[in-house]
N, C-alpha and C positions, 0 to 999 in steps of 0.2 A: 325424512332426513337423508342427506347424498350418502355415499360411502366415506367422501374425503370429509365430511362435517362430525363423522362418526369416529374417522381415525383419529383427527384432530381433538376429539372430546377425550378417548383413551389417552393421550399420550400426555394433554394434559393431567389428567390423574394423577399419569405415573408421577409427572413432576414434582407432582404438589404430596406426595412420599417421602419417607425413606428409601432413600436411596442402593440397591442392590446388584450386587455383578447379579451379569445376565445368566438366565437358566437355558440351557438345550438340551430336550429330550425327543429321542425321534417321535413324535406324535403326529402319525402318517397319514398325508394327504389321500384321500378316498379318490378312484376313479368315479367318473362323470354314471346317474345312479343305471342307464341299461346298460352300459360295459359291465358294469360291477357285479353284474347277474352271471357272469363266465366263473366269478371265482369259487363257485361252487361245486363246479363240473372238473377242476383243474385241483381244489385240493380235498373234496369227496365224491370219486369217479363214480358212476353210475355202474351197476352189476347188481349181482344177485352175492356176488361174494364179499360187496360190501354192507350190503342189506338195502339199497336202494332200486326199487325197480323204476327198469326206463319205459316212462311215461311219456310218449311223443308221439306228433300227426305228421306222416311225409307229408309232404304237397307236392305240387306240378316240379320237376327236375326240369332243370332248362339244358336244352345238351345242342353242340356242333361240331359233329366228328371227334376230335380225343378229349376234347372239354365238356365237363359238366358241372353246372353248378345246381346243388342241390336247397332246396328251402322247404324248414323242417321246425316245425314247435313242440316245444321238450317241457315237461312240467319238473321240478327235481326235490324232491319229497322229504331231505332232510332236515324240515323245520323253516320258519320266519322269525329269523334275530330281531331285536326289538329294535333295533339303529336299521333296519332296510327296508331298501325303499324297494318301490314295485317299478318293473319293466316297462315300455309302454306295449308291452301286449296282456300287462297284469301282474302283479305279485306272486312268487314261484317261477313265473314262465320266464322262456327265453325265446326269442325268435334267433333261429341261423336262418342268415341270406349274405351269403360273401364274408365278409370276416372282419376282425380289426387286431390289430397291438395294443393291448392297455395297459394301465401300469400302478401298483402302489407305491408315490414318493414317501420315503423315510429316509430321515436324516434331511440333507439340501438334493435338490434336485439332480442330477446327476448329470442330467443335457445344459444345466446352467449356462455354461460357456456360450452355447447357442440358440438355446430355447428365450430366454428374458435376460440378456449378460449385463443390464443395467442394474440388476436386483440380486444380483450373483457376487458373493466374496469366494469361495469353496471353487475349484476344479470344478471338482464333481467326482465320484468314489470311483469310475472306470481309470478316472486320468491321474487319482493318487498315487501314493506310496505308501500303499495300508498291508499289514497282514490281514488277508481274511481269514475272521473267525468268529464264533458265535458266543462258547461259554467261556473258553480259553486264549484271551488275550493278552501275554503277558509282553508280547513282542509291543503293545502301543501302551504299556502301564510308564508313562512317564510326564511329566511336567506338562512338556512343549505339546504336544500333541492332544491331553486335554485342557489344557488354554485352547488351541483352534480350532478346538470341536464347540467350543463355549464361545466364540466369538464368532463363528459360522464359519470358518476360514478352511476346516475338514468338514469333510463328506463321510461318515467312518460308518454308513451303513447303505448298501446296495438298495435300491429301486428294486422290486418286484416289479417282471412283466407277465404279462398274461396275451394269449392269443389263441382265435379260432380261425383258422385258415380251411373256408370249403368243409367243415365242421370238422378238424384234424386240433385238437385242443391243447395247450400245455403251459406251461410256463419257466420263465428262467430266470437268471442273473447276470449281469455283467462282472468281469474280474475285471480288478484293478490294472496301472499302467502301462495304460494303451498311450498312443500318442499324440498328443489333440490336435497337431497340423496334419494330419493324416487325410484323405479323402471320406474314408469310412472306415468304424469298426465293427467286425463281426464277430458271430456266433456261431459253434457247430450245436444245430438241434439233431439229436437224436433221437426224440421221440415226440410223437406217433409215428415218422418215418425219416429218414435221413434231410435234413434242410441245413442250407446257410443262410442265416439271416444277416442282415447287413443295413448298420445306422450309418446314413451319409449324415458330415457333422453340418455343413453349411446348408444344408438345404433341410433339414429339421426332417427326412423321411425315410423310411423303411422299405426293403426289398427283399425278398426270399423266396430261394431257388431252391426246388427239391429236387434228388440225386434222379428224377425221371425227366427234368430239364422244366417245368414249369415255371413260370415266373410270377411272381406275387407283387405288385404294388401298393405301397402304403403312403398317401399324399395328405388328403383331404385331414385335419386334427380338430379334434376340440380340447377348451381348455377351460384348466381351473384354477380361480384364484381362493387363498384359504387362509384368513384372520385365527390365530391361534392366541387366546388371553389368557394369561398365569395368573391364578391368586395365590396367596399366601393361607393356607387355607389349615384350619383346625376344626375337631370333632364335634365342637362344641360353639364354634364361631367365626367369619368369615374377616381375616383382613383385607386394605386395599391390593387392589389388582398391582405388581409391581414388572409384568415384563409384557408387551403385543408384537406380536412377530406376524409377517404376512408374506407371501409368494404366493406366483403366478408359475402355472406351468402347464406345458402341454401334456395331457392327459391320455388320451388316445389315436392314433393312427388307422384312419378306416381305409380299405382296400377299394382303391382305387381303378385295379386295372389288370386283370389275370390275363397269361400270353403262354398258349400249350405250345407242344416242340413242332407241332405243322406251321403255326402261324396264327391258328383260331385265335381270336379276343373277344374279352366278357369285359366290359362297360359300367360302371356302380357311379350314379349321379346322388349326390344329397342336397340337400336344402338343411343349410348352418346359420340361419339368422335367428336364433333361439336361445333363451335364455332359462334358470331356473337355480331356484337358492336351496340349497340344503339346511336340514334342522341344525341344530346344536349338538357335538358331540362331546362328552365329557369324561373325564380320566381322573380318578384319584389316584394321587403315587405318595409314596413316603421313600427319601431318601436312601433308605439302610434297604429297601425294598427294588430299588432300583433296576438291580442286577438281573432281576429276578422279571424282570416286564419286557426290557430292551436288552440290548446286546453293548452299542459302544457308547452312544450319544447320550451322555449323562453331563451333568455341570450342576448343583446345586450351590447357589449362595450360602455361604455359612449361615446369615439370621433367617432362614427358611428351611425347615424340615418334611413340613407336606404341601403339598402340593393339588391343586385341580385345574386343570387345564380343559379351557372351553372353547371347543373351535367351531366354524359354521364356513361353509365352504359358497362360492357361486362356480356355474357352470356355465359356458360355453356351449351351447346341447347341439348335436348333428343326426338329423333322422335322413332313413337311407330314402328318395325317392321313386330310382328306376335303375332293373339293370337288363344291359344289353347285349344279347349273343346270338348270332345268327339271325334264324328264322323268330325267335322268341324276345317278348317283350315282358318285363313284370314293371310293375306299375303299386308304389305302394303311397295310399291315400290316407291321408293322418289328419289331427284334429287336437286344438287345445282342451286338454282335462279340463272338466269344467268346477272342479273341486279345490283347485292349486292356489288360487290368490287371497290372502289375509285380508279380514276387513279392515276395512279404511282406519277407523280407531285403533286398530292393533298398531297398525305400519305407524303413527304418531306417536303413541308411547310405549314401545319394545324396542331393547338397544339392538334390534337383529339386523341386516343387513338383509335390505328388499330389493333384490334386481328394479331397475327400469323396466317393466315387461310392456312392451305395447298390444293391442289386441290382439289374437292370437300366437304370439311369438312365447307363451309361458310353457313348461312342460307339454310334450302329446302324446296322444296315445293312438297304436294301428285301430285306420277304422277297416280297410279290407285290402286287398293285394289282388292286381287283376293282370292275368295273363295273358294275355296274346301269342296267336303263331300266325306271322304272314298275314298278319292284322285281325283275324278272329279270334274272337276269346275263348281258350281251351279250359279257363278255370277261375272261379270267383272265392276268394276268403271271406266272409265276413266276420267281424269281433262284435260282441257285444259287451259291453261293460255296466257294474254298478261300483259300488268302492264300499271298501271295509271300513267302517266306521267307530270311533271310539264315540260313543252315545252322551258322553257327557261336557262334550267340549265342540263347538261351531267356531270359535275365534281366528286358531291358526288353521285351518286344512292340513296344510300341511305336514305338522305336527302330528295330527291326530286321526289321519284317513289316508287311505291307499288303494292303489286303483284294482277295479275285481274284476276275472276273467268270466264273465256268466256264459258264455257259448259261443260257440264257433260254428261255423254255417259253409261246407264245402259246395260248392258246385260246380263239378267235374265234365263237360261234354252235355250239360242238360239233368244230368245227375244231382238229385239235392239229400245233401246227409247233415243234421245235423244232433252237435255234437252239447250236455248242457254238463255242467261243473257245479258241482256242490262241495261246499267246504267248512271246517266247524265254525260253529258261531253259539259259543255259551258265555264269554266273559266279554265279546267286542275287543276289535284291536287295541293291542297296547299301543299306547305315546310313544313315539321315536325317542324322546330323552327320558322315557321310564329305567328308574334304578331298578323296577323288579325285574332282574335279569341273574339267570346262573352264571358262575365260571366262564362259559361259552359265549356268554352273549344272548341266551334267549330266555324268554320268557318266564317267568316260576313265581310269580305271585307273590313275591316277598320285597313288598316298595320298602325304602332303607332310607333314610333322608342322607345317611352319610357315607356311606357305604357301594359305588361306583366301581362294578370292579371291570378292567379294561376287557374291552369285548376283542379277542383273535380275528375278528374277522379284516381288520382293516389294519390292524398293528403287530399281527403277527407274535405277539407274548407268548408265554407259557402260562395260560389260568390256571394249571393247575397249583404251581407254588403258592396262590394266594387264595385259595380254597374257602380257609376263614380268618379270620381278623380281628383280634380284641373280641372273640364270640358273636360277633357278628358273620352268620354264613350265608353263602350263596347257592343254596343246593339246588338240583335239578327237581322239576315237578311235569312228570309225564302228563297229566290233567291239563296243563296251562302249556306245556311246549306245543301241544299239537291245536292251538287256537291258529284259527285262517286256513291249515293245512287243509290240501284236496280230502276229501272223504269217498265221493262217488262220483263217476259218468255215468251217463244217460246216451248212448250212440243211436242213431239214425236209424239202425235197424231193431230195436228195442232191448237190445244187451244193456245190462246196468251192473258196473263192476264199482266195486264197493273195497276198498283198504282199511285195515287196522293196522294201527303201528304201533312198538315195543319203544323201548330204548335202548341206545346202543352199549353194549357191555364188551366185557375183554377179558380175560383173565391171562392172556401172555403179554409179554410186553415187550419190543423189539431193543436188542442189548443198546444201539446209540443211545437210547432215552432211561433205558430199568435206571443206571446209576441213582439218578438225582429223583426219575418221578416216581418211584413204588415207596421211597420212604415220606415226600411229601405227602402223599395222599394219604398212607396208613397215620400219620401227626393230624390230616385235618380231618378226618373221620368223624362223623356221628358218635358221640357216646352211647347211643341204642343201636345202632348195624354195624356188622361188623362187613366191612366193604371188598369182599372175597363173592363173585366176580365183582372188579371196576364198573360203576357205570362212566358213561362218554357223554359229550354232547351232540343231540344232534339224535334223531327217530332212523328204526331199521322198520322193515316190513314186517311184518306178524302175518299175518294172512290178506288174501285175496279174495272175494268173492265175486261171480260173476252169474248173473240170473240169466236165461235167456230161453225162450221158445218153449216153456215150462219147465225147463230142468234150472237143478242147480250145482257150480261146480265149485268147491270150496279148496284152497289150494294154501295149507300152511306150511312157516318155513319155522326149522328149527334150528338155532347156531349151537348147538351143544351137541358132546363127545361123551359117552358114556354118562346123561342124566349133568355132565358139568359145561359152562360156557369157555367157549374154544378160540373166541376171537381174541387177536393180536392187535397190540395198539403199535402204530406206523406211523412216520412220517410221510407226506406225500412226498415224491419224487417229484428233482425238475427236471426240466425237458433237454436242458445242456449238455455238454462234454465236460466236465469238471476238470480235469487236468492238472490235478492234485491241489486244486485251492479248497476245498473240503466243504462244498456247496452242492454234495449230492444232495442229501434228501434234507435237509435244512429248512424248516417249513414248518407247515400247518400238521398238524396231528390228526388221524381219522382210523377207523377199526376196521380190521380184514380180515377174514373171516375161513380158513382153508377148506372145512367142511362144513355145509348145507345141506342138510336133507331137507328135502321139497317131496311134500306127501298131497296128492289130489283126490278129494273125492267128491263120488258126482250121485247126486239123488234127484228125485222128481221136486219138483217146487213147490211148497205148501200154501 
């Protein structure tokens, strides 16, 4: 069934209903699924003082006098949400090779005006007249403004962008009224290092210049388009569907073209004739509950109290081919996952939305990355893959399997190291639209049939307000968060390092958040523990071990202060100048940690 035979099926539905004003809730469009891999590293930074160690392979640096660009695989060990998908170098990892702009849409699009303006009612929130703000919005509590939040007509929540520039990471927001005859509007990033970045409006593209004269281009986009369907929805029984909403929007910006202060240029070719569908993602909200998930974009119809909202996205996909600098060449050689496409019977009777994929063009995955200098090959990557499996289900793939990083194969000048990855495997991957999910988003064994509670990872909420529910709870389960998680390497030279992971706890709490979050969680509490330290969502490291050459070095970390847990829950920081619109650290929640003792000890190997 086409896309348009499917819209047209929805819409007749709704017709053939009761009739209901429209519902707006920001339920935010996902970047394209390997962009989406940065947001981990942008709102749970890697250190030791977050509890995350940094797990990563340099590879070949490509350099021409003051330019380098460096290419570098990071694994990041705070867990696999049960809604994420894997990279194409595998589930956890991430590949840096040049960089891009990506973005979560919430609310309407922001670039509307010039990204899709035929689908576009809204500005877009840059070119508003909004107060920004998060929990205190008294300046937009009136009539007019939400009627055109309800009617798409406001924009009344900022885009989240994200960016790794030459692996320099962070993320931002735009402030409202800018002025959209303008040539371009910009950004002062302040961190990782002094940049301005700069949206040209008519020409849909990105450029950012750091205070050392560098220049970054961002041309080449993919993009997403994303069906969001309302039901009318009860605990006990499903009405008909009464609102579908759809946009299209540019997703991410890949860097097209870096230019140092001599004159050197670095070159980044892709191949974008790719396709690929994303699963179902779903949201239970309740009304009176609202507040408490989103910030401005609310509307509920008076004969509607709860709500589920199902959305399924298609992508645009862009994989990086070759890039060029100097004397050096990289060369990266990709392939369709062989696991992605739904059987035939499914695509006939499932209301889901199936890309057109023609052979080859469906999701891929890196097969190796081959370097050159002055036409000789100074280094070969190879990947090898199998995929996580959920054991009980062949129908969708997609659905229910995700791609696995089993080994990595350097060779360096004739040099061969290779590299094997082992990861837990006791329950089999969870389903992308499994409700056994915590607070967080991940994993904890507790399937719910009604019970959805919205995952932070793509809509940015506060889980913690909705902790539990009519006795229905979501709590965290150490056993099942670390399913698919790395466990061991195997390295070339026979070291086999081996991880255990905790979970994350807190016991201070950083004053923007104490107000509203230390009395919510002591109300959703366990009636058996008493929740003094907090747990978090999301695995810290516990110990290290590392076997090698008969010895053994055993390396634990401990986040407590006198026998009690010492970590501070924080908002991540963006990367902007705020300038008093109050979009410092406005964000995602993660635990930090001021003191670590790191105790090593080393014995012979048994």
């Amino acid at each position: 069934m086409s896309k348009k035979e499917i819209l047209s099926m929805f819409f007749l539905l709704i017709l053939s209903t009761s009739v209901f004003a429209q519902l707006r809730i920001d339920k935010a469009v996902p970047p394209p699924f390997d962009a989406a891999a940065i947001i981990k590293y942008c709102d749970h930074p890697v250190g030791i003082e977050y509890g995350i160690p940094d797990i990563k392979y340099s590879m070949q640096t490509l350099k021409d006098r003051d330019l380098e660009i460096p290419i570098q695989l990071s694994y990041h060990p705070l867990g696999i949400r049960v809604e994420e998908e894997a990279s194409w170098v595998g589930l956890g990892w991430y590949l840096q090779a040049g960089g891009f702009i990506t973005r979560i849409v919430r609310g309407e699009n922001d670039f509307g005006l010039f990204d899709f303006p035929d689908q576009n009612k809204a500005k877009g929130y840059p070119f508003e007249h909004i107060k920004p703000c998060f929990d205190d919005c008294e300046e937009n509590e009136n009539d007019d403004f939400h009627a055109g939040v309800c009617e798409g007509k406001i924009d009344s929540d900022p885009d989240i962008f994200f960016f790794d520039v030459l692996g320099m990471k962070g993320k931002f927001l735009l402030t409202p009224d800018h002025d959209s005859d303008k040539e371009y509007i910009d950004v002062e990033l302040i961190s990782p290092k002094n940049m301005t970045a700069k949206y040209f409006l008519r020409s849909n593209r990105w450029q950012i210049e750091d205070q050392e004269g560098y220049v970054y281009d961002f041309s080449t986009r993919s993009t997403t388009y994303c069906l969001n369907n309302y039901f009318d929805y009860k605990h006990n029984s499903h009405k008909l569907k009464f609102d579908v909403q759809e946009s299209n929007s540019t997703s991410t910006w890949h860097l097209d073209k870096v230019t140092s202060p001599s004159g050197v240029v670095a070159e980044f070719e892709y191949a974008t004739d790719f396709k690929s569908d994303g699963t179902f993602q779903k949201m239970n909200i309740n009304d009176e509950d609202v507040w408490d998930v989103h910030y401005s974009s609310y509307c509920f119809p008076e004969e509607v109290e709860n709500v589920q909202i199902i959305s399924q996205s298609q992508y645009k996909d862009v994989y990086l081919k070759s890039i060029n600098i100097g004397e050096y060449t990289a060369n990266f050689i990709f392939s369709e996952q062989d696991h992605i496409k739904p059987k035939l019977g499914m695509m006939s009777k499932s209301n889901r939305l199936f890309s057109d994929l023609g052979d080859g063009k469906a999701r891929q995955k890196l097969d190796a990355i081959i370097i050159n200098q002055n036409g000789d090959r100074v280094q070969k990557a190879s990947f090898s893959y199998s995929y996580f499996w959920n054991y009980d289900e062949e129908i969708l793939p997609s659905v229910y399997s995700r791609l696995e990083l089993d080994k990595l194969v350097l060779n360096t000048n004739g040099v061969q190291q290779t590299n094997e990855f082992f990861y837990k495997d006791k329950f089999g991957i969870i389903p992308k639209e499994s409700h056994a999910r915590d607070i967080w988003g991940f994993y904890n064994g507790e399937e719910d049939l009604y019970n959805i509670t919205p995952s932070d990872y793509f809509n940015y909420s506060q889980p913690e307000k909705l902790l539990q529910h009519e006795n229905r709870s979501k709590h965290y389960s150490l056993d099942h968060i670390t399913e698919a998680v790395l466990q061991s390497i195997k390295y070339g030279d026979g070291r086999v390092v081996t991880y255990t992971f905790d979970h994350q706890e807190f016991y201070h709490i950083d004053q923007e958040i104490s107000d509203h979050f230390e009395q919510k969680v002591a109300e959703s509490n366990r009636e058996d523990h008493e929740l003094t330290p907090f747990l978090f969502g999301g695995l810290r490291v516990k110990e290290v071990k590392e076997e090698f050459d008969g010895q053994t070095k055993l390396t634990k970390y401990d986040y407590t202060v006198d026998g009690k847990e010492d970590g501070k829950l924080i908002i991540s920081q963006y990367s902007h100048a705020h300038n008093g619109y109050g979009h410092k650290t406005s964000g995602n929640h993660c635990v930090k940690y001021e003191n670590v003792n790191v105790e090593t000890i080393s014995a012979p190997l048994n």
